[in-house]
Structures are given as C-alpha cells and as structure tokens.
C-alpha positions as a printed NumPy array, in Angstrom:
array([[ 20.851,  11.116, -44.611],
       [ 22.716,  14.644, -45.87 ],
       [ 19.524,  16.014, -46.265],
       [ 18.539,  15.687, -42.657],
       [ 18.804,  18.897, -40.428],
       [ 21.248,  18.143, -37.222],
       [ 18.099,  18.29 , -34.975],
       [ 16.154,  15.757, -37.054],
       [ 19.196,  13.06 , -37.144],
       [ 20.091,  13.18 , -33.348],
       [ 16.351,  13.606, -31.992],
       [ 16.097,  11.712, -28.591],
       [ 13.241,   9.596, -28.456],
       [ 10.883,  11.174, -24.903],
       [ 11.362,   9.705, -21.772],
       [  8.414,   7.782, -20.388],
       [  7.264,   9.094, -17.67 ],
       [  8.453,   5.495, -15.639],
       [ 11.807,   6.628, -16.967],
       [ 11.595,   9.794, -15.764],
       [ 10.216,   8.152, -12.638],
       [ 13.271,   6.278, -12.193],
       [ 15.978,   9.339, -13.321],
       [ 14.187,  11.112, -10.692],
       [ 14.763,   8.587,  -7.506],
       [ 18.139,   8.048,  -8.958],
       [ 18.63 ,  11.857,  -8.584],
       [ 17.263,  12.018,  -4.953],
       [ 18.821,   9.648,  -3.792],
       [ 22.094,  11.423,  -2.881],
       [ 20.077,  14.812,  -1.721],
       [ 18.142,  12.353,   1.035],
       [ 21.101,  10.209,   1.93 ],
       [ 22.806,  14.117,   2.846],
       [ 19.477,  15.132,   4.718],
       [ 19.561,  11.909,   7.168],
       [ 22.4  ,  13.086,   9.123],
       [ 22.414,  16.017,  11.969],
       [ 23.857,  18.851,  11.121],
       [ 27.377,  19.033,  13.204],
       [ 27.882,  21.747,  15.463],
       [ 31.873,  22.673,  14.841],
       [ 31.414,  25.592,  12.168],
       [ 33.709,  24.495,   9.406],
       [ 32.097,  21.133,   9.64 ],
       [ 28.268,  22.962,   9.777],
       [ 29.51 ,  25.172,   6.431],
       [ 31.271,  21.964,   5.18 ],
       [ 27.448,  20.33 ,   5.289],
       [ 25.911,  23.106,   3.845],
       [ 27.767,  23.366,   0.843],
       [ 27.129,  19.75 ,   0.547],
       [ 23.35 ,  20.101,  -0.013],
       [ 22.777,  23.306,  -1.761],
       [ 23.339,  22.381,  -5.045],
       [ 20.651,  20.106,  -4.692],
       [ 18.566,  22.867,  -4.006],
       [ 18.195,  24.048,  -7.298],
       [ 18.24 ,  20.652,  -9.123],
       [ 15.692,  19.281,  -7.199],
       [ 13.265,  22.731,  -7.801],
       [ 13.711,  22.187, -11.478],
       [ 12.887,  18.41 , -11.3  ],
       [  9.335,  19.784,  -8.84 ],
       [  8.407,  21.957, -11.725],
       [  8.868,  18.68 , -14.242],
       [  6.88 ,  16.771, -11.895],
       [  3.949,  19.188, -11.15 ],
       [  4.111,  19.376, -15.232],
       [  4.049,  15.751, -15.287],
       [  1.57 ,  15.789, -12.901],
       [ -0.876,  18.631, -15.092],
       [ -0.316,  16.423, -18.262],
       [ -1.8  ,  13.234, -16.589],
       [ -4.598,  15.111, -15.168],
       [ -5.781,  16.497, -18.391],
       [ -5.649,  13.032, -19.812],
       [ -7.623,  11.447, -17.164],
       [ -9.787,  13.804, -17.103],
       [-11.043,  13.988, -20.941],
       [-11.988,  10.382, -20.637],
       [-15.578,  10.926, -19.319],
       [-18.675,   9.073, -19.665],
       [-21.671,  10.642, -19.944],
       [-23.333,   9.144, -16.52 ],
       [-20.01 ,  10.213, -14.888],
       [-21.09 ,  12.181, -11.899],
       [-18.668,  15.312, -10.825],
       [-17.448,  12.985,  -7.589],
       [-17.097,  10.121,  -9.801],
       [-14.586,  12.208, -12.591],
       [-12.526,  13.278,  -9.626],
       [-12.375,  10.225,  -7.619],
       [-11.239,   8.612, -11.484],
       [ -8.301,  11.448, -12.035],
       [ -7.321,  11.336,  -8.681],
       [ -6.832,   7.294,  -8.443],
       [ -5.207,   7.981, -12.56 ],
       [ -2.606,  10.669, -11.312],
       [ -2.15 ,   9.088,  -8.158],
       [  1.611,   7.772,  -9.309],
       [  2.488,  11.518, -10.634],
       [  1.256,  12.918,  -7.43 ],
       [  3.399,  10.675,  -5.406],
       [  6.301,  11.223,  -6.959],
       [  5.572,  15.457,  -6.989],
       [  5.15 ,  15.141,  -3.094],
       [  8.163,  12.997,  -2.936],
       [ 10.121,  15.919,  -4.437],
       [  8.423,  18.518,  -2.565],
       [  8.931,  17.679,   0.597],
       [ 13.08 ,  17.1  ,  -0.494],
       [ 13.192,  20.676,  -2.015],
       [ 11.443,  21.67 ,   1.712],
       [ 13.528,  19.487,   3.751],
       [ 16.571,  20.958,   2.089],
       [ 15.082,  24.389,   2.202],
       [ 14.837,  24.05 ,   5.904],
       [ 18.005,  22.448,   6.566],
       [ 19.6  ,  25.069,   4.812],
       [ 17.829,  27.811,   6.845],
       [ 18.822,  25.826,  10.279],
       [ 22.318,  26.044,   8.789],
       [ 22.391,  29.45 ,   8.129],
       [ 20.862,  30.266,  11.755],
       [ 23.713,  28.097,  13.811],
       [ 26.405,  29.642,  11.944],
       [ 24.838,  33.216,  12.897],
       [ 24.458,  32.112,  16.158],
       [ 28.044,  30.585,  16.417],
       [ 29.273,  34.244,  14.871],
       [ 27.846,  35.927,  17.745],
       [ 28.541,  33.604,  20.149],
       [ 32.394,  33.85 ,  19.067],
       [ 31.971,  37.688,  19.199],
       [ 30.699,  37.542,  22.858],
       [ 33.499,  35.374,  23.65 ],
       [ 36.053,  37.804,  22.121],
       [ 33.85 ,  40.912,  23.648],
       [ 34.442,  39.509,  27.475],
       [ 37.943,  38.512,  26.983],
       [ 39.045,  42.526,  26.492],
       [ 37.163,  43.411,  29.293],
       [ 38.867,  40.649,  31.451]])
C-alpha cells in the first residue's frame, strides 16, 4: 500500500540455491563454449579471442565468491545437525556427502575462472612473442 517503503513493495523473493544452480550453468555456458576452441595464431584474430573471454573473467570471479559463500552456508547447516554418538569422522563424512552439490558446482566455477585465467595468460604470451618476432623480422630487413 502508500504506506509501504519502495524496498518493502518490490522485495525479490531469494533465489534457491537450485535457482542459483541453474543461473549459474546458464552463465557458463558461453565462457566454456569460448574456452573449447584453440587460440588462433594470426594476431588480430589471437587479440580478437582475447577480448572475447575477458569479460568473463570477472563475472565468473564474482559468481566463485557466491558459490564458495553458498558453499560456507551449507556447511554450517550440515554441520549443526549432530547427534550426540556422532563421531568426528562421522560429522565430516555427513557435511561432506550434504555440501557435496555446492562443492561441485564451486569447483565447476573454479576451474572456468582458472581455465580463463590461463588462456588469457597464453594469450598475452603469443602476442608478446608475435611482437618480437615482428621486430626481428623488421630488425634483419635494415640490415639486408
């Protein structure tokens, strides 16, 4: 009604953490489609590629840090769940098999972000390389 603050009237309701399961693949999807193809060797094409995936760089580093919260969250619940008889093993063995679905999806992510990470750094290394090798090439055409 009037008397309801902006926030109040247009609260979202929270994402589940399926949901956020399923934003998330949606999201990655693009960022791993990018990541299956070599990297091309012709410099505009290599710089073309690059610019391609870094955005994803940062999106996907934001959605790890959701995921390892994600991931905290559903360890603290599993783990405050105990029964008294509950050995040590037996508490870990229970969060571990309880997260297991968080943890997936946070190494799922993780080894994007480092895929990308790498990729990036291969990038960065051929188009050095391809600079000096162009400088070489310019270097023994004066002498000649």
């Amino acid at each position: 009604g009037p008397g309801q603050r902006k926030s109040e009237k247009f609260r979202l309701r929270p994402m589940t953490f399926a949901d956020w399961k399923n934003f998330v693949e949606t999201e990655a999807a693009e960022p791993s489609f990018l990541l299956k193809s070599m990297l091309p060797d012709a410099p505009s094409e290599l710089e073309l590629e690059l610019r391609k995936i870094e955005p994803w760089y940062g999106r996907l580093t934001t959605l790890l840090a959701q995921a390892n919260s994600h991931l905290d969250k559903a360890e603290y619940d599993a783990a405050s769940g105990r029964a008294d008889s509950e050995t040590m093993l037996d508490k870990k063995i229970r969060v571990k098999a309880a997260t297991s679905e968080q943890r997936e999806l946070r190494d799922k992510v993780k080894g994007i972000v480092d895929a990308i990470d790498n990729r990036l750094r291969l990038g960065m290394s051929l188009m050095k390389a391809n600079v000096k090798e162009k400088n070489s090439a310019t270097m023994r055409e004066r002498v000649i």
